[in-house]
C-alpha positions, -999 to +999 in steps of 0.1 A: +669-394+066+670-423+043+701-439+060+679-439+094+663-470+104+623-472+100+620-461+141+641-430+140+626-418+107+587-420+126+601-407+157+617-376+140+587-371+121+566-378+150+590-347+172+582-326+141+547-330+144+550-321+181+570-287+175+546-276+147+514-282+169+534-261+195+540-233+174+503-233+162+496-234+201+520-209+209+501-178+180+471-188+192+478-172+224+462-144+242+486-114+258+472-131+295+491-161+288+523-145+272+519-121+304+523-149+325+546-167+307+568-136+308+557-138+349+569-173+354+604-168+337+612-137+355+603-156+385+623-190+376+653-163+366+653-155+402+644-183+421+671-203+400+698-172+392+697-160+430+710-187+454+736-200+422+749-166+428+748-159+384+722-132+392+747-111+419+733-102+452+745-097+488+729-126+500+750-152+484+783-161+472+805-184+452+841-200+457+840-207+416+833-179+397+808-179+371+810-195+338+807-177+306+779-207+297+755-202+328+742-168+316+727-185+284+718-215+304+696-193+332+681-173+301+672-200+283+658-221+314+639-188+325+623-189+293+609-229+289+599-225+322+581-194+319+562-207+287+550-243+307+539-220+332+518-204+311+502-234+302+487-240+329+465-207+329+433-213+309+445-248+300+418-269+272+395-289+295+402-319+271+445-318+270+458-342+296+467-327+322+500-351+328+517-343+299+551-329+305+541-326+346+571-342+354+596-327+325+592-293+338+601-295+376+629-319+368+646-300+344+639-264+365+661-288+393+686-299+368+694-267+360+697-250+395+727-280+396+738-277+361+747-237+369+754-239+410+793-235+422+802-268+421+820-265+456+790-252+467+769-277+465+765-297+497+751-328+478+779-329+457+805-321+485+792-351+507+796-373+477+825-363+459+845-339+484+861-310+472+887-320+447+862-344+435+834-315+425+863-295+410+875-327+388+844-345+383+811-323+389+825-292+370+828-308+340+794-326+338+778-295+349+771-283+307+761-319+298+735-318+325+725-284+317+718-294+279+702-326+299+678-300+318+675-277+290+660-306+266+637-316+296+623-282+298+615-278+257+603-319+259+578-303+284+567-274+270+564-287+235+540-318+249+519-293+270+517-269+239+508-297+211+480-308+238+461-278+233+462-285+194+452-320+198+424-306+226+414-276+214+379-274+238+388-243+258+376-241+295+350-211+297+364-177+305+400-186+301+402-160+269 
């Protein structure tokens, strides 16, 4: 860390900070909130692991099969989002309530893309066409699922070091 420059070496220490407060956050929790944080990422398993046809059902299909990488990506997504889902049950009164409100969805979104069949996607057919999703879209699809995948942990680590930095609770959210 000494060969850093001055900025990188106080934002490292400062994204430090922010993961600690979130793990003190995160064992401070009651079973309600790890309840609904288990909730919200069954949910987002579905909502996201459904229509991308990685979760198999009759309802939907795929022209490219799955990737090996998507089942860890849908896992790991279900997860981040289940846990900023969770805080917003019994949230501190103080904690801003726009931290990491727009990390969340966006990176829920990027990773419905990141894991969809890429000739599937009618966005991405209209732009690129076919060959194009195959040769272009299909191989950006991991980059913007790391991309979504660091959105979702930027959110839930901001929302979780809030409640350290506010820890007045609203009443009756034990």
């Amino acid at each position: 860390m000494i060969l850093l420059r001055p900025s990188v070496r106080a934002s490292v220490r400062a994204s430090a900070g922010v993961c600690a407060k979130a793990g003190r956050a995160l064992a401070g929790w009651p079973g309600r909130r790890w309840g609904v944080a288990l909730a919200g990422a069954a949910g987002t398993a579905l909502v996201v692991g459904t229509p991308t046809d990685v979760i198999p059902n009759p309802l939907f299909g795929r022209s490219v099969p799955v990737q090996w990488w998507n089942y860890p990506v849908l896992a790991i997504t279900a997860a981040l989002a289940g846990l900023v889902l969770a805080t917003y049950i019994g949230r501190p009164a103080a904690a801003d309530p726009r931290a990491g409100r727009r990390l969340g969805p966006l990176g829920s979104v990027l990773s419905f893309f990141a894991i969809g069949c890429p000739v599937c996607n009618k966005a991405v057919l209209l732009l690129l066409g076919t060959s194009g999703a195959l040769t272009i879209w299909a191989p950006l699809q991991p980059v913007v699922a790391l991309l979504s995948i660091a959105l979702l942990a930027a959110a839930a680590a901001r929302r979780l070091a809030g409640e350290i930095d506010c820890p007045a609770s609203v009443p009756g959210s034990s």
